[in-house]
C-alpha positions in Angstrom: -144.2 -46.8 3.4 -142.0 -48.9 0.8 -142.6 -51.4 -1.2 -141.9 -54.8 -1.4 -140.3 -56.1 -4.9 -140.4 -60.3 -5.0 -138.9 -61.8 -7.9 -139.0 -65.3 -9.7 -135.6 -66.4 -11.9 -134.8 -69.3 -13.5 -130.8 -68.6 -12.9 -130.0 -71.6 -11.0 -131.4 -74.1 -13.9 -129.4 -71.8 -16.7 -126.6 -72.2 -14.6 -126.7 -75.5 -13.9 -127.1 -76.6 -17.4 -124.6 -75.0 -19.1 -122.2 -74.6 -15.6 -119.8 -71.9 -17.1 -120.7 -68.4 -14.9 -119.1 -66.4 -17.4 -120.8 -67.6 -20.6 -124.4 -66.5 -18.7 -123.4 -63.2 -17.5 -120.6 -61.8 -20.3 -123.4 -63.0 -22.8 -123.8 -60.2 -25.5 -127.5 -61.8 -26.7 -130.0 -59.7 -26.7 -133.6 -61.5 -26.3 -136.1 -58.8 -28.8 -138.5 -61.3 -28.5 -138.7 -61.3 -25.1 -138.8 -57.4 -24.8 -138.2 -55.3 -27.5 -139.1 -51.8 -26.4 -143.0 -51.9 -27.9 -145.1 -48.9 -26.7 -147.8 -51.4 -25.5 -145.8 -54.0 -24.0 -146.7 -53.6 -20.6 -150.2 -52.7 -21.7 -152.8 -55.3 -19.7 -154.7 -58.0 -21.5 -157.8 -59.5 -20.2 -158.4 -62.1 -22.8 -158.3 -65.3 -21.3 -158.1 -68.2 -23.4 -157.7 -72.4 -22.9 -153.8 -72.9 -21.9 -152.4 -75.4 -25.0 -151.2 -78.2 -22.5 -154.5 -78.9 -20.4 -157.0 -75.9 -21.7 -157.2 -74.4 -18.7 -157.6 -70.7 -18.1 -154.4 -68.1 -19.6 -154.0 -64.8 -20.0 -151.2 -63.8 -22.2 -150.1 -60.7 -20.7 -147.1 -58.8 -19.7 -148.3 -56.8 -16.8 -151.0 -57.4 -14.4 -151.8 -54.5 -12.1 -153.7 -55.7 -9.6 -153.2 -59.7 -8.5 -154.6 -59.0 -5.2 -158.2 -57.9 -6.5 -158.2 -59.1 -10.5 -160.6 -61.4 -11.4 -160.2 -64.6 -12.2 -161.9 -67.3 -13.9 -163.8 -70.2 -12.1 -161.7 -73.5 -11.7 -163.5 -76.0 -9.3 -160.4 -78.4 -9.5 -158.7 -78.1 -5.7 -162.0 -77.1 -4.1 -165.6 -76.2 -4.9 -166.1 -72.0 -5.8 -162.0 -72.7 -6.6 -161.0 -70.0 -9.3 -157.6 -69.9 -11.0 -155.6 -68.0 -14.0 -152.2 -68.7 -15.4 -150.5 -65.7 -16.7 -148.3 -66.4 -19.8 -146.0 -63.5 -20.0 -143.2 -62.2 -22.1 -143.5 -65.5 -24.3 -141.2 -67.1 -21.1 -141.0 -70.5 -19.4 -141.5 -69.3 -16.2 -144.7 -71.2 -15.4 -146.9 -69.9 -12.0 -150.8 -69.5 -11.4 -153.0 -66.8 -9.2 -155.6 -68.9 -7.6 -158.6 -68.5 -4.7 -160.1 -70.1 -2.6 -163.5 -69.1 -1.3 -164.0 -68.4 2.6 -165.1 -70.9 4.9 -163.4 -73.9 1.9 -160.0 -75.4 1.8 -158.4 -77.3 -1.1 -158.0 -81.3 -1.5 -154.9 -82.5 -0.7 -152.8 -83.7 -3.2 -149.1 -84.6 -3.7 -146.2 -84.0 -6.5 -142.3 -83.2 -5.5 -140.7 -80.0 -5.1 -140.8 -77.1 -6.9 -143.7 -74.6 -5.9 -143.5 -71.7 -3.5 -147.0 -70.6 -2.9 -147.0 -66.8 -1.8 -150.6 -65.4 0.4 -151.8 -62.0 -1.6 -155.4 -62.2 -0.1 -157.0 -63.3 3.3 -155.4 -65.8 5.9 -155.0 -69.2 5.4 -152.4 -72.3 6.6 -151.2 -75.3 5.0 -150.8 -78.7 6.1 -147.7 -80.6 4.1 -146.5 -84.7 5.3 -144.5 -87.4 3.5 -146.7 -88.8 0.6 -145.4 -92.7 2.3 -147.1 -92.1 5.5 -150.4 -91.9 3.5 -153.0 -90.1 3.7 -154.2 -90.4 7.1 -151.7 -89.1 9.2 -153.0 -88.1 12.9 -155.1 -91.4 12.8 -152.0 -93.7 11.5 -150.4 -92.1 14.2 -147.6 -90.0 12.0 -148.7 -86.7 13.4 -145.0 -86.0 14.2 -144.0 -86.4 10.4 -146.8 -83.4 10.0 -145.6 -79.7 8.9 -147.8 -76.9 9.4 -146.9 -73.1 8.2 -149.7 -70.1 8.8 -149.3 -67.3 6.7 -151.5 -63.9 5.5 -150.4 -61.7 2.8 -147.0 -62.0 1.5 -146.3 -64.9 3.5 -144.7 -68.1 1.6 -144.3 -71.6 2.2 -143.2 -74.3 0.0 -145.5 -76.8 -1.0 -143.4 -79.7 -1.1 -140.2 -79.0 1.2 -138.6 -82.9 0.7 -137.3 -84.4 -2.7 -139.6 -87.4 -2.6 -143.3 -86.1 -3.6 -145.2 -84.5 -0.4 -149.1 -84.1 0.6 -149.8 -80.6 1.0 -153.3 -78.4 1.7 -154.4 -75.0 1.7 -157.1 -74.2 4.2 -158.9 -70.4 3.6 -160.2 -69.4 7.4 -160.2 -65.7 6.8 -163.6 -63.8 6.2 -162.3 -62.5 3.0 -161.2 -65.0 0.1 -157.8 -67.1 0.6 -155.8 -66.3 -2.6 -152.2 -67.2 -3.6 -149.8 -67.4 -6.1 -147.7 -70.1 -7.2 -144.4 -69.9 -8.5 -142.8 -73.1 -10.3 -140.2 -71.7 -12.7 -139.4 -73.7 -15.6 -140.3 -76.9 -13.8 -144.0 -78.1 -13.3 -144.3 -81.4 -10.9 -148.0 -81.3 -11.4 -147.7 -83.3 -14.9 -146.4 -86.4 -15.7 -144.4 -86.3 -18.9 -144.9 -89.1 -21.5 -143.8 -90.2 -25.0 -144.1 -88.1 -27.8 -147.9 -87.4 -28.9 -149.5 -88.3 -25.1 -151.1 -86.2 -23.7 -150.1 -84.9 -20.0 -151.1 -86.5 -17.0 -152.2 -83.9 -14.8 -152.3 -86.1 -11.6 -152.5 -84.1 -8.8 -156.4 -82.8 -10.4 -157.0 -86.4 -10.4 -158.5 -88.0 -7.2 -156.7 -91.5 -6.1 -159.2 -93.4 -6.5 -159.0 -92.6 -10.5 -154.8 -92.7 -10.1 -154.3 -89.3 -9.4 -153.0 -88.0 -5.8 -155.5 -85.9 -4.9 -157.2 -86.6 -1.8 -161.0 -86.4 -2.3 -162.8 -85.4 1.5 -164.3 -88.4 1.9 -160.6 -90.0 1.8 -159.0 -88.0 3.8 -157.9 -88.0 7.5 -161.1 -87.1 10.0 -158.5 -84.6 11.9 -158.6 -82.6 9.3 -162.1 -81.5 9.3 -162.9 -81.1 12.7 -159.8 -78.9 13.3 -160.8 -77.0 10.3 -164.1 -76.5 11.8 -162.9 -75.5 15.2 -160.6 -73.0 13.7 -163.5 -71.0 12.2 -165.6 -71.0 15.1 -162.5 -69.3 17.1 -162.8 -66.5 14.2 -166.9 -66.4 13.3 -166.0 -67.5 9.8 -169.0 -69.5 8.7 -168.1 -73.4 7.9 -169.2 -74.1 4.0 -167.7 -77.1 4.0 -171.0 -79.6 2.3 -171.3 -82.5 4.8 -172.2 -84.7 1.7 -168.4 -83.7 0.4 -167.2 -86.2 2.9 -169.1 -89.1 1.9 -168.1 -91.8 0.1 -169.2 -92.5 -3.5 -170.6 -96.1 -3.1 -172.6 -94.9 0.1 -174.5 -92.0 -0.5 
């Protein structure tokens, strides 16, 4: 068998800047610090250390051989058992994460515009993706028409966000195996909210609404959700790990 080569550019946003095809392709500039023909430079590096923006877990490193089995660090943030690395390679702009989710768990919802395409490496898995102004309680609002879903398994992709306007999306793991993906963002990140020189980042879709982020704790979101989550591992003898206590509210536990 072959093998199957995906690639990430940021071509479009070099080209749309500076909108002369010529002056980005008849370019004589040679980047040495990207590459510069160092014996080690596609050695791997483990090390992981806090990201400078929001400290989460980085690994500077020009080569990963394995993203299908490596390890990666524990995250928590989109779902409990949630782990997560962000490779930060060839000192580039190009920003993406590797992230799992555990079987028998899905993610939070949460909403920011376009930008990611989230690629399956590990396991089988869907995603649910809606209008972030029909709320977030769709089937019971009675939008279920304005709801997108996309199944995919390794190597499948879907875009997290598909309109301009910011979009609900969430990744459900319901493969006996772990559910793990990759994101690719490029040079743009809609997960952060930019501010004045000095602030610090908003990273809102981490942050649950109540707090005034736009990620949809369980106890919040729409009661579809769960019980077709359920249903769909019983159909495949996936056990349900899904906490009961996850879906109730604060104030009334």
């Amino acid at each position: 068998g072959g093998a199957l080569l995906l690639a990430g550019t940021t071509a479009p946003n070099v080209l749309n800047m500076i909108n002369n095809v010529s002056a980005v392709f008849n370019n004589p500039f040679v980047f040495r610090d990207r590459f510069n023909g160092a014996d080690d430079f596609f050695k791997p590096k483990d090390d992981i250390e806090p990201d400078p923006v929001r400290g989460l877990a980085m690994r500077r490193t020009n080569f990963i051989p394995d993203i299908v089995d490596c390890d990666l660090p524990l995250d928590n943030r989109r779902s409990p058992g949630w782990r997560r690395v962000e490779p930060f390679m060839t000192d580039n702009c190009f920003y993406f994460w590797i992230g799992q989710h555990e079987n028998g768990r899905y993610s939070k919802g949460h909403a920011h515009t376009s930008a990611a395409v989230l690629i399956c490496v590990k396991g089988q898995g869907y995603t649910y993706t809606w209008p972030e102004r029909i709320g977030v309680t769709p089937w019971k609002d009675g939008h279920m028409d304005e709801v997108k879903r996309v199944d995919y398994e390794p190597v499948g992709m879907v875009s997290a966000a598909p309109g301009g306007a910011r979009w609900y999306h969430q990744h459900f793991s319901v493969s006996k195996d772990p559910f793990r993906l990759t994101a690719w963002f490029g040079p743009h990140n809609p997960g952060r909210d930019p501010g004045a020189p000095g602030e610090k980042h908003t990273d809102y879709t981490a942050i649950d609404i109540p707090d005034g982020g736009t990620s949809i704790p369980y106890w919040m979101e729409d009661p579809y959700i769960r019980k077709e989550y359920g249903e769909t591992l019983a159909k495949s003898s996936v056990p349900n790990r899904m906490d009961p206590g996850w879906y109730v509210a604060p104030e009334t536990k």
